[in-house]
C-alpha positions in Angstrom: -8.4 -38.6 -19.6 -10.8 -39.2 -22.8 -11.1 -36.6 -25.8 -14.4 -34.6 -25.1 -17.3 -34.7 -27.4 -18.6 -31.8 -27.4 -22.2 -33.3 -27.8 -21.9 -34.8 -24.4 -22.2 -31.1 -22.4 -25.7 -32.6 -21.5 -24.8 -35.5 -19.9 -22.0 -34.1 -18.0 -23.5 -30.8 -16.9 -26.9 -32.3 -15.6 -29.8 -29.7 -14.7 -29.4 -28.1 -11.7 -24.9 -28.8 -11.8 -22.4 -25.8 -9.9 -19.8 -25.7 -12.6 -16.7 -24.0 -11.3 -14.7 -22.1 -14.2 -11.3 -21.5 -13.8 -9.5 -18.3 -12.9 -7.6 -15.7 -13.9 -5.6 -15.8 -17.4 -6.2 -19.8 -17.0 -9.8 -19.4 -17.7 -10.3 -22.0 -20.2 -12.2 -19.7 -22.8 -12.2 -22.2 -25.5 -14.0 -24.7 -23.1 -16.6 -22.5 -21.9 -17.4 -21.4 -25.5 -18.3 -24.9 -26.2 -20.6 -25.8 -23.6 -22.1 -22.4 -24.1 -23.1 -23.6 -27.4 -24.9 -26.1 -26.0 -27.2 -23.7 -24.0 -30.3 -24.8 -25.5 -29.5 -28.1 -24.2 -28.8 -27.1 -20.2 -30.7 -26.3 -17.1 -30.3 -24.0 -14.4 -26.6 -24.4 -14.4 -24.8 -22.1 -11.6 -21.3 -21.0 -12.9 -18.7 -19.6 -10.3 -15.4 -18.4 -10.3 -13.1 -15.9 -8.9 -11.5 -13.2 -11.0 -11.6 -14.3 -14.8 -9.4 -12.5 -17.2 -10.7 -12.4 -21.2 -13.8 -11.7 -20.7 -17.0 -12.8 -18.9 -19.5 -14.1 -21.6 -21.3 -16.3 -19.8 -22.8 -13.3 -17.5 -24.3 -11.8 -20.6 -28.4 -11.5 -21.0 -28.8 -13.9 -23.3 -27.5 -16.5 -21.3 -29.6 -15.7 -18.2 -32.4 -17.9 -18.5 -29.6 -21.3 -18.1 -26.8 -19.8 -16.9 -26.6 -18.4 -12.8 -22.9 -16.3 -12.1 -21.9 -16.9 -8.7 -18.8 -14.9 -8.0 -16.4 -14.5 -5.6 -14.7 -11.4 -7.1 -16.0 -9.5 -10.3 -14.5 -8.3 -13.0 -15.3 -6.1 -16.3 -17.8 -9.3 -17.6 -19.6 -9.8 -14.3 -19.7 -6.3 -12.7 -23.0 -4.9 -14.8 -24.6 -8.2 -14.2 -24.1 -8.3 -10.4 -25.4 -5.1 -9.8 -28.3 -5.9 -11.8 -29.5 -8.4 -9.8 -28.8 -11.4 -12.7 -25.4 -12.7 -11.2 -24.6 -13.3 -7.6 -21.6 -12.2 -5.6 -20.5 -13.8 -2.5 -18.2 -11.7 -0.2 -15.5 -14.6 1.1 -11.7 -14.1 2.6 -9.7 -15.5 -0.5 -7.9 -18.1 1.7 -11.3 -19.6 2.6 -12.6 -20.3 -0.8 -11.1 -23.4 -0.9 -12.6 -25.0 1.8 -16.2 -23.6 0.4 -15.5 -26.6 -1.9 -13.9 -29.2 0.2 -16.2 -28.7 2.5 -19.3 -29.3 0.5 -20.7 -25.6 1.5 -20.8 -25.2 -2.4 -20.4 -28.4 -3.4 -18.6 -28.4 -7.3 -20.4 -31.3 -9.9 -17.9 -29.9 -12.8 -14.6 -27.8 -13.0 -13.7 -26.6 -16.2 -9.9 -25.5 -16.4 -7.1 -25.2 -18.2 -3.4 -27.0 -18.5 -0.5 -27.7 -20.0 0.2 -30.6 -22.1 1.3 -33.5 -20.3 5.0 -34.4 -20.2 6.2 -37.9 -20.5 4.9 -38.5 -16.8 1.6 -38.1 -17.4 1.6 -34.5 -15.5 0.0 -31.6 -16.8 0.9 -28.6 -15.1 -2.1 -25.7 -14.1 0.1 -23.0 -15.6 -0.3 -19.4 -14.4 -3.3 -20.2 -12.1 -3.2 -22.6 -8.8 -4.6 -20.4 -6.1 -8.4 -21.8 -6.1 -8.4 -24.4 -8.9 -6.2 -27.0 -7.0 -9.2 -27.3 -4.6 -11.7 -27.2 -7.2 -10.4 -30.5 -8.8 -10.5 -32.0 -5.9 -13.4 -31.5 -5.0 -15.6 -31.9 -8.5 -17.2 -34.7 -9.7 -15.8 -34.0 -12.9 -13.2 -32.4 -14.1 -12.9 -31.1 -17.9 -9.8 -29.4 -19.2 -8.5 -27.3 -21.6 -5.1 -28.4 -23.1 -3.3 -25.8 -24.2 0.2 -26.2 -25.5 0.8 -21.9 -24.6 0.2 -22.7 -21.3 3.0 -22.5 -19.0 4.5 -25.1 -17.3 4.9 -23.2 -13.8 6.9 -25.2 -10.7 5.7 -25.8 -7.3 2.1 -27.8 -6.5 0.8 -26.6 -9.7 1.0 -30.4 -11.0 -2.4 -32.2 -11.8 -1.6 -36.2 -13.6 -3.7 -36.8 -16.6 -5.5 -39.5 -14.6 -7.3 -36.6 -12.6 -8.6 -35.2 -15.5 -12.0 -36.6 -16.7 -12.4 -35.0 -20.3 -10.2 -32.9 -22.4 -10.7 -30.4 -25.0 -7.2 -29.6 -27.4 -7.5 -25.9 -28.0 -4.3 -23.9 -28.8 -5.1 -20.1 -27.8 -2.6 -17.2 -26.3 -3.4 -16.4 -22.5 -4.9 -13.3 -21.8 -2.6 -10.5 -20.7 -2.8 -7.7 -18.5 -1.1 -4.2 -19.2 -0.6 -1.7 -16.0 -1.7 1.5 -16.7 0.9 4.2 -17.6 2.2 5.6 -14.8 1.2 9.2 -13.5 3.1 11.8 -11.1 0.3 10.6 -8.3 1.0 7.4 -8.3 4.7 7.9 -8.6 4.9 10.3 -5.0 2.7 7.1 -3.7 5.0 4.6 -4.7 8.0 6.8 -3.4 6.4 6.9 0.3 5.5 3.3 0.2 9.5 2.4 -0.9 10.6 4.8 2.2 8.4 2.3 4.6 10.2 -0.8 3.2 13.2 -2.0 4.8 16.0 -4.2 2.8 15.2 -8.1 3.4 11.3 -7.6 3.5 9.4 -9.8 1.8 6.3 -8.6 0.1 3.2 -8.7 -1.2 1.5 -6.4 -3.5 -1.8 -6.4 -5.0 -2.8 -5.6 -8.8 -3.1 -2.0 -10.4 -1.4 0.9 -11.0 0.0 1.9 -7.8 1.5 -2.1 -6.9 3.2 -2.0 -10.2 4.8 1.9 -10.0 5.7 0.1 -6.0 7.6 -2.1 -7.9 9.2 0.5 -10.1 10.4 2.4 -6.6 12.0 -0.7 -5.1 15.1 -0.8 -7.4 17.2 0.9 -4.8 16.4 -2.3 -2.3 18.1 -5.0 -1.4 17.2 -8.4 -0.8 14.2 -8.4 -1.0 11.6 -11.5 -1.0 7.7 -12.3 -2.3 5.3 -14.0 -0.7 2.2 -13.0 -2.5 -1.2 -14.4 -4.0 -0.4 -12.7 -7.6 2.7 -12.8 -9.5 3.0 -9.5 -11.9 5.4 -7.7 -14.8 6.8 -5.7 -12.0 8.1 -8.3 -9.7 9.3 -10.1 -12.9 11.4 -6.8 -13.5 12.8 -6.3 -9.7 14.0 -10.6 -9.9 15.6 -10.0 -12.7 17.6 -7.2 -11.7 18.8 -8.5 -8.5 16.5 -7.2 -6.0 14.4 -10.0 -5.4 16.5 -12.9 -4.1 14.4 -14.5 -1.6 17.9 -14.8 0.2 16.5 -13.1 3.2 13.1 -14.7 3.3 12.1 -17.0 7.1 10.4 -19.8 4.9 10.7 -20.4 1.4 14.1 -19.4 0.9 15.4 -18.7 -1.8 11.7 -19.1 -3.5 9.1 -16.6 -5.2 5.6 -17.6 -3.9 2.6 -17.0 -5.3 -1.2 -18.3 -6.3 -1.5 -17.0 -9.6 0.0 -14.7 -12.3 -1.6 -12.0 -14.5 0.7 -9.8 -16.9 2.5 -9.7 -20.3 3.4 -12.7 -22.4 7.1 -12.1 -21.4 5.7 -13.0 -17.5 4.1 -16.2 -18.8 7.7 -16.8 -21.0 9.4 -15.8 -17.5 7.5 -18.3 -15.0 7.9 -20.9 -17.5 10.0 -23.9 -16.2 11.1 -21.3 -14.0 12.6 -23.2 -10.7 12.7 -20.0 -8.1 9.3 -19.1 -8.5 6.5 -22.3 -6.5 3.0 -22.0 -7.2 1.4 -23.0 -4.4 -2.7 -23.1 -3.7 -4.6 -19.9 -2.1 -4.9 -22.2 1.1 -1.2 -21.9 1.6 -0.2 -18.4 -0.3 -3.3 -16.6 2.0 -3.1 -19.2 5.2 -2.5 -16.1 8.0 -0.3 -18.5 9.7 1.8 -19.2 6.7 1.7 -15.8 5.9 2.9 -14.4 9.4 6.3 -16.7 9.2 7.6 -14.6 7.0 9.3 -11.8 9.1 9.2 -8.1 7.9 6.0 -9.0 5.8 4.6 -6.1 3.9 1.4 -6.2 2.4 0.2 -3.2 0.1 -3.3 -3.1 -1.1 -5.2 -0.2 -2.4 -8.9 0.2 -1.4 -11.7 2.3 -2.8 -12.4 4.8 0.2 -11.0 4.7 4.0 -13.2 7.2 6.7 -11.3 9.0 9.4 -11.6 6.4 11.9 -9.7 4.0 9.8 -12.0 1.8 8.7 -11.6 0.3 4.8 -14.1 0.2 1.6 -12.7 -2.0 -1.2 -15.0 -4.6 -2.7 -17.7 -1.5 -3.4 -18.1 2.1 -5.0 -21.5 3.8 -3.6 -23.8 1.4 -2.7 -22.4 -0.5 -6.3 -20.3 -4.0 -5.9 -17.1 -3.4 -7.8 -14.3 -6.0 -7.3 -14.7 -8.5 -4.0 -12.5 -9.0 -0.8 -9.6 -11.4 -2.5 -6.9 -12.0 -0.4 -6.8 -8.3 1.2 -7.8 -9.3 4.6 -5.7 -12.4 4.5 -2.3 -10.6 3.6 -3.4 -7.0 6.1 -3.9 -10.1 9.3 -0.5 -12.0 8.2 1.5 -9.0 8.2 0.1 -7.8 11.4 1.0 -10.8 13.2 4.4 -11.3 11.2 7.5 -10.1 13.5 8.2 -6.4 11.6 5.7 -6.7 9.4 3.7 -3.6 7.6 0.2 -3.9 6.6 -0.3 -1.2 4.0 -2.9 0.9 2.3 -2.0 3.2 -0.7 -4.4 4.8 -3.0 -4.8 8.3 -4.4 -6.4 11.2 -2.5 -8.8 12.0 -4.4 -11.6 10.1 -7.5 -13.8 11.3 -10.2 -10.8 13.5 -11.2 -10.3 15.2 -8.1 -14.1 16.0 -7.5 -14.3 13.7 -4.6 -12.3 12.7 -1.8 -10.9 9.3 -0.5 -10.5 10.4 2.6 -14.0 10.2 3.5 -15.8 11.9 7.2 -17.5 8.6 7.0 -17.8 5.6 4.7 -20.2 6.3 1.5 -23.8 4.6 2.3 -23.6 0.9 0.9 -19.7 1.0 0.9 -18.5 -2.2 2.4 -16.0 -2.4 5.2 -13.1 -4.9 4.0 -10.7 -3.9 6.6 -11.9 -2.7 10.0 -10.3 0.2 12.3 -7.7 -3.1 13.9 -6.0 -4.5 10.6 -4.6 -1.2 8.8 -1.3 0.1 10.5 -0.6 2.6 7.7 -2.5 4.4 4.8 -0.6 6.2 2.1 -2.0 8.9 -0.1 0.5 11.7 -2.8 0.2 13.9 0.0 1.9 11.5 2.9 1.4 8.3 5.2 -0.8 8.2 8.4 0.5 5.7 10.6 -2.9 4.1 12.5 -1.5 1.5 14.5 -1.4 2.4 18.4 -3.5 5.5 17.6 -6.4 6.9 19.3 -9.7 8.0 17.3 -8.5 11.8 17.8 -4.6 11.1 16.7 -6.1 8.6 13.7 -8.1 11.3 12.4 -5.7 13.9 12.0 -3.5 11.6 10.4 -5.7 11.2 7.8 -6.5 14.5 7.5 -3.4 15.5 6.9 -2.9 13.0 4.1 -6.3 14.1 2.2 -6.1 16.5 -0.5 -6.1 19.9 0.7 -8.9 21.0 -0.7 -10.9 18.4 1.3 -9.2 19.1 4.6 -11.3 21.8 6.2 -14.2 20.1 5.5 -13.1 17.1 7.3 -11.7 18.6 10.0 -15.1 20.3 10.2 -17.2 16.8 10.9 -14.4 15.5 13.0 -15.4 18.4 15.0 -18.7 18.3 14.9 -18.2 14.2 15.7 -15.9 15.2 18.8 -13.5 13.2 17.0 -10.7 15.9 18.3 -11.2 19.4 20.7 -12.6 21.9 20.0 -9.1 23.8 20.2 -8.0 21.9 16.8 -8.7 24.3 14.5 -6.1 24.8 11.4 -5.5 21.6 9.1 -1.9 21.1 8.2 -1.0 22.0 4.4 1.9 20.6 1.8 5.3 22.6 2.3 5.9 22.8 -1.1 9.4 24.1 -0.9 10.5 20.3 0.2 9.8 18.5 -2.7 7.2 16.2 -4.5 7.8 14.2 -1.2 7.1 15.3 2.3 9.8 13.0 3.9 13.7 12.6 3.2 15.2 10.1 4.5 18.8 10.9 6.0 21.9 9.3 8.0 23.5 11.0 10.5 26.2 9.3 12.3 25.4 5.9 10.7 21.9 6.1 11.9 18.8 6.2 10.0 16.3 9.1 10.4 13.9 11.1 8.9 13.6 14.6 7.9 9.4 16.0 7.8 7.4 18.9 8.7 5.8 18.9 12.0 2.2 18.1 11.4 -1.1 18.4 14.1 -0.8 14.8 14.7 2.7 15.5 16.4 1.0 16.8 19.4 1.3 13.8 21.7 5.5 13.1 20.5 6.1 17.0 20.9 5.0 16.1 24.3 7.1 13.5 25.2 10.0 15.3 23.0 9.3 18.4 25.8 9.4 15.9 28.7 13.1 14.6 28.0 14.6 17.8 28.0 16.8 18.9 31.1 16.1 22.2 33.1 18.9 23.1 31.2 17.9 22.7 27.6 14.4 24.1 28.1 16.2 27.8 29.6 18.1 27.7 26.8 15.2 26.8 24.3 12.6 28.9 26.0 14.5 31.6 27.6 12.8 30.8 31.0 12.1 27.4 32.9 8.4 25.9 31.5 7.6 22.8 34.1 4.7 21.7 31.8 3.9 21.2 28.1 -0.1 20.7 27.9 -1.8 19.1 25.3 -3.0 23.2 24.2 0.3 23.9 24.0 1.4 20.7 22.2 -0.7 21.7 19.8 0.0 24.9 18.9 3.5 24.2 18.6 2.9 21.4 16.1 -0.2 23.0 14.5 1.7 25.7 12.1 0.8 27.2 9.1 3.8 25.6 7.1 3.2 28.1 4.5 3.9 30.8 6.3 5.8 29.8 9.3 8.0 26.6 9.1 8.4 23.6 11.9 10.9 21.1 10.6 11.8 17.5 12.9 13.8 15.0 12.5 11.9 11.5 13.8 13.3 7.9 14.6 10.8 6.0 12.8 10.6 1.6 13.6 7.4 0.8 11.8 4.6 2.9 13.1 6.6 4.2 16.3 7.7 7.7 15.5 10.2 9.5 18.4 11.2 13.2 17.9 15.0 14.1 18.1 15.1 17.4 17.0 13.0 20.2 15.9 13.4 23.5 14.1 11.3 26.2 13.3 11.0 30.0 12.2 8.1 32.6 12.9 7.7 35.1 10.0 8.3 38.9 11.2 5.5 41.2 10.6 7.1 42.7 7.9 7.0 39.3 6.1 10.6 39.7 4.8 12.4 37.9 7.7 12.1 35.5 10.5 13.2 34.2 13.5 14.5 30.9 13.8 14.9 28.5 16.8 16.1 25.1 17.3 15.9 22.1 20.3 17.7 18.5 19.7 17.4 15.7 22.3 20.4 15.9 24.2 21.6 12.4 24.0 21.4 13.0 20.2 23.6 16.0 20.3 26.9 16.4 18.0 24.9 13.9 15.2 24.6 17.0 12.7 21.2 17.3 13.3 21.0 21.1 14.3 23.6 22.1 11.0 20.5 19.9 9.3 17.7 21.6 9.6 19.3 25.1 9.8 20.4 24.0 5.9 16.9 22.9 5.2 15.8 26.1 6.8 17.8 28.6 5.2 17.1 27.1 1.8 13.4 27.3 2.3 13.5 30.7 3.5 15.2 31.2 0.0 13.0 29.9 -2.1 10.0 31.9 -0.3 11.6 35.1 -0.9 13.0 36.0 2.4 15.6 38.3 2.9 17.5 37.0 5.9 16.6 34.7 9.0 18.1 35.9 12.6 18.1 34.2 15.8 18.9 35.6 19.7 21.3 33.3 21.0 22.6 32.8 24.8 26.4 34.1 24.8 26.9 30.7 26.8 25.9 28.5 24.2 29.0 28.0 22.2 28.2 25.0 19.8 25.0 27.0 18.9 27.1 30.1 18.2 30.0 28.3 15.9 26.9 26.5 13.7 25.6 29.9 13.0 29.0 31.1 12.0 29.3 27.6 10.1 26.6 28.5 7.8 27.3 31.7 7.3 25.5 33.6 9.9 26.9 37.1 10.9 26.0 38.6 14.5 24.9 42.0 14.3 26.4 43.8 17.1 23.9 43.8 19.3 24.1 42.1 22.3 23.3 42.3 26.1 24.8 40.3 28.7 23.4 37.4 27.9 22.6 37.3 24.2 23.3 38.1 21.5 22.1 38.6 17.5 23.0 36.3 14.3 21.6 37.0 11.0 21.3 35.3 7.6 21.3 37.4 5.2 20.2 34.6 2.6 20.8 36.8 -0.7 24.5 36.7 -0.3 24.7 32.7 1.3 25.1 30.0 -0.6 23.4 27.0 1.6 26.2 24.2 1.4 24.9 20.3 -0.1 24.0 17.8 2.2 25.2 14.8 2.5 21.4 13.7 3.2 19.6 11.8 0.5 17.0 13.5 -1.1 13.2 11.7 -1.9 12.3 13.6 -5.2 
């Protein structure tokens, strides 16, 4: 390793040279400045990198007639310049860079990074940033580095001896940080539906931006929890050192944060620091899909720019305009797939452009580029709810993600999917938020030590209402129905689960493993005509029976009916069916009087009740 003179640029950056720069906050901004002073001097020089953090000066028009960008994932400096036609941008699967360079497919003559100081080894460490860099200084012909005594010395194969290193440049400077944006409300019912998919002992990995970090801020009520990830951030930081992430749980790597790279605050760079439970490793092994599938219960939770109603994924590009690149999306959406209870996520808001336009598109915007086809994604995640994909036909996929749009978006979407044949013509009314629930359409609750969950029916629920009708006995259907039904069609299905939940009300309770949803109970209430009562009804799987689940959703039921302004809720009950009778009376139902030889009246007069307090914890 021999002190660089800067006057040699020339000689080591010969006409015609690919010069990798290094990523992330370990771009070595000192060292670039340099040789970019020496412009004048170079030829033709092709300069790629990844994402770069500090700026991207090199892209600038006065550098264009010596400098070529090549990269693999833009950011603020290169964006402009891409879509101008001056830089390039290659589209690559993050965990495949590497090989690019090993390979000789983009053969490296230079790398210009950035390191620690070497200890008394000879070892420098490269700090914050791994991921690609390891297999750039392997691969270059030269390798120049920026020694910088803030950078981190970070643990894991983030090592490089000072006898790899070519030239060196001393340049003291603070790493460049990265500050999530404040949280918002939006963001905040996201995170609290992704948290609800997220099961204690999952390891995870979460992408950069708002909605990964207000994740993060969701999770503290985990357990266990591990990270596999390509980037390290603030929030992560924050759930290790409260406890939740422990790695305990973790198939390989126990015990162990992984990750390719970090981007944050200087307390994350203080925090990774000689830091022994947090390895470094190279994007070939952080984004391997193998590697990545060994961890069981993987979650992976990306955002993306637009998703159509077939499923399919826009991320790397805004209308016809490049915007960010693949990364490691695809990588971490395949790995989680293939790991054993693993959760390949999508979350992102509902709407852009403050609301004027819709995520949820009919189909993708012309030029938008697919990053994740109608296969990888098994949920998406929107504030208004989470469409499960996986298993789904075209018809039950778009509904889904109808039902998750904003609602003012929903008719017209419902309107292609029409139009497209997408669903039957008999699909006509879009579901819409029952606001009386909450911020969150979904509460979890335990009922005799078993996990469920508490939702509105939506139109999507047509095929599990079906199979929900199907396991009744003779016996529960003549009580439900008042009159033996042998079939449940599809028509049917779908008016039952097709309600307008602000005016009428259809409440179930679903076993949800991953994206299999199975319906244990349902109960509902038809307005009257003089819109100041209604009548309620209730069905629950009989081998679930005597789990609370009836007393449940009449609760939820009568307080909703309260909050809309009704004056009582009523029911005809069979004079056989005991248990039903002494819930009513439980909750304060009253039976009128009336009765006939086989049924008989209960009201609700909901003025004078008081609904009693679950023991069911509430999603707010």
């Amino acid at each position: 390793m021999k002190p660089l003179d800067v006057r040699a640029w020339p000689k080591l950056v010969r006409p015609g040279s690919r010069v990798f720069i290094g990523s992330t906050a370990a771009c070595p901004h000192a060292l670039v400045a340099s040789m970019l002073k020496c412009r004048e001097q170079l030829k033709d020089i092709e300069l790629v990198h990844i994402f770069v953090l500090g700026g991207s000066p090199w892209a600038e028009e006065k550098y264009h007639d010596t400098f070529k960008v090549n990269c693999f994932f833009l950011s603020t400096g290169t964006r402009e310049s891409v879509n101008a036609g001056w830089s390039d941008y290659t589209p690559s699967f993050l965990s495949d860079v590497p090989a690019l360079f090993k390979e000789a497919i983009l053969p490296l003559d230079v790398a210009l990074i950035q390191v620690s100081p070497p200890d008394e080894m000879g070892f420098c460490s490269l700090g914050v940033s791994v991921d690609v860099i390891s297999a750039a200084v392997q691969s270059a012909r030269c390798v120049i580095a920026q020694v910088n005594p803030r950078m981190p010395r970070t643990m894991g194969e983030s090592f490089l001896h000072s006898d790899e290193i070519d030239y060196y440049l001393e340049a003291e400077a603070d790493l460049p940080e990265w500050h999530p944006a404040p949280g918002n409300g939006e963001a905040g019912v996201i995170a609290n539906y992704v948290a609800q998919l997220i099961e204690d002992g999952s390891t995870l990995q979460l992408g950069v931006g708002n909605i990964p970090d207000q994740v993060c801020r969701a999770l503290y009520g985990h357990k266990h929890l591990g990270v596999h990830t390509e980037m390290f951030s603030d929030g992560v930081m924050h759930l290790m050192q409260a406890g939740v992430i422990d790695n305990s749980r973790k198939s390989i790597n126990r015990g162990r944060t992984v990750s390719s790279f970090c981007i944050g605050t200087r307390a994350l760079y203080d925090f990774v620091d000689g830091n022994p439970h947090i390895h470094f490793l190279p994007t070939e092994l952080t984004n391997n899909i193998t590697n990545i599938a060994r961890n069981s219960q993987m979650v992976s939770i990306n955002s993306a720019v637009e998703v159509d109603l077939t499923g399919q994924v826009a991320a790397d590009s805004i209308r016809g305009r490049f915007y960010s690149g693949i990364g490691g999306m695809v990588d971490f959406m395949r790995g989680a797939a293939l790991s054993e209870g693993g959760l390949p996520i999508i979350a992102l808001p509902s709407t852009a452009e403050d609301g004027k336009t819709s995520r949820i598109m009919p189909r993708l915007s012309p030029g938008a580029g697919v990053v994740g086809s109608r296969a990888d994604v098994h949920f998406v995640i929107t504030e208004y709810g989470i469409a499960t994909l996986r298993g789904r036909s075209i018809r039950e996929r778009t509904l889904e993600l109808i039902q998750i749009a904003h609602p003012k978006f929903r008719d017209d979407l419902l309107r292609f999917a029409r139009e497209q044949c997408y669903v039957p013509p008999y699909q006509k009314l879009v579901s819409r938020p029952t606001r009386e629930i909450g911020g969150v359409e979904f509460e979890r609750v335990t009922l005799a030590n078993e996990e469920y969950v508490l939702r509105p029916l939506h139109p999507s629920d047509e095929r599990r209402l079906q199979e929900f009708f199907y396991s009744h006995t003779p016996e529960t259907v003549q009580k439900r129905y008042g009159y033996n039904i042998t079939s449940m069609t599809r028509e049917r299905a779908h008016e039952l689960v097709s309600v307008d939940q602000e005016k009428d009300l259809a409440l179930g309770i679903f076993e949800i493993k991953g994206p299999r949803q199975r319906i244990h109970a349902v109960g509902r209430y038809y307005l009257d005509e003089d819109g100041e009562a209604a009548e309620i009804a209730f069905v629950v799987r009989e081998t679930k029976r005597r789990h609370g689940m009836g007393g449940l959703l009449l609760r939820r039921m009568l307080e909703i009916g309260r909050k809309r302004g009704l004056s009582r809720l009523w029911a005809f009950v069979s004079r056989n069916n005991e248990p039903m009778i002494r819930l009513f009376y439980k909750n304060g139902g009253k039976s009128d009087g009336s009765k006939n030889d086989e049924d008989m009246r209960i009201i609700f007069n909901l003025q004078e009740l008081k609904t009693e307090d679950s023991n069911a914890k509430h999603i707010q």
